[in-house]
VMD Tcl script that draws the C-alpha trace (Angstrom):
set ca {
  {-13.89 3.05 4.75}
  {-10.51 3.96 5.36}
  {-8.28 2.38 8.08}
  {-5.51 3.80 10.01}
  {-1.77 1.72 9.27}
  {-0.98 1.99 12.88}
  {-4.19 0.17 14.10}
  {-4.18 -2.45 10.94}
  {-0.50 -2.96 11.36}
  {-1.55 -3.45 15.33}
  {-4.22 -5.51 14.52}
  {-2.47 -7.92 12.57}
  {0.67 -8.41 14.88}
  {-1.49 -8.93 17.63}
  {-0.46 -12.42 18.10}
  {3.24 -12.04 18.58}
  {3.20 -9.32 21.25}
  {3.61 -10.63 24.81}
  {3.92 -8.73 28.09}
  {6.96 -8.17 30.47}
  {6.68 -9.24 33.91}
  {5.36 -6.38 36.25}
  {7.02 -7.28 39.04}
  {9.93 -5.35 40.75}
  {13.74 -6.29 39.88}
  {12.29 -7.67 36.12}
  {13.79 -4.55 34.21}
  {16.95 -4.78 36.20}
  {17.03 -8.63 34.78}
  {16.31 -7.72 31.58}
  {19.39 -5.47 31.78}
  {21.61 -7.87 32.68}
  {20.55 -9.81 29.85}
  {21.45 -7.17 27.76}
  {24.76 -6.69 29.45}
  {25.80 -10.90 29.54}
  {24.65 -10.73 25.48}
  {27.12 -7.90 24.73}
  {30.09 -8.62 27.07}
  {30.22 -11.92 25.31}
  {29.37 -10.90 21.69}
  {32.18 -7.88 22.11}
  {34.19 -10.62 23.52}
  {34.60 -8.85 27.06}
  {34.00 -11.93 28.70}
  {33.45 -15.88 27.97}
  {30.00 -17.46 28.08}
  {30.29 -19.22 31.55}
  {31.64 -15.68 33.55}
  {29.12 -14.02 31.32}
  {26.15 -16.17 32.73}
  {27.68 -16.15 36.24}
  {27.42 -12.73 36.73}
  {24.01 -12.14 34.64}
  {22.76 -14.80 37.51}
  {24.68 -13.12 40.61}
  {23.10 -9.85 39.49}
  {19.94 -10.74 38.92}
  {19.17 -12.84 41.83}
  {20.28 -9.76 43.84}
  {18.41 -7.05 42.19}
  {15.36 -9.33 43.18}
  {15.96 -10.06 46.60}
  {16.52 -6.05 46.57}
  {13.52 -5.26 45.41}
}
mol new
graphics top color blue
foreach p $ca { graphics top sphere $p radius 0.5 }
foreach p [lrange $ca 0 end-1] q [lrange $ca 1 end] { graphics top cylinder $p $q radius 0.2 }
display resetview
């Protein structure tokens, strides 16, 4: 029998996939993750301002939602 390498590759990675939160505002906080990570590994901003911001943003594109 021959298997697909999509489905075994699925198959045996099944234990390390998760799921993102389906609740509104979660992609917007994932984005500011993205954006704190880079402005600090580019060297845009330091780590405190970085995580200020990621926070400020994030708790308002909850409340927005």
């Amino acid at each position: 029998m021959q298997t697909d390498a999509a489905i075994k590759a699925l198959t045996e990675e099944i234990d390390y996939t998760g799921m993102l939160p389906s609740i509104p505002g979660a992609a917007d906080v994932r984005t500011e993750i993205d954006k704190m990570v880079q402005n600090v590994s580019l060297g845009l901003s330091d780590v405190d301002t970085a995580y200020d911001a990621f926070i400020t943003a994030s708790n308002n594109a909850l409340a927005a939602a």
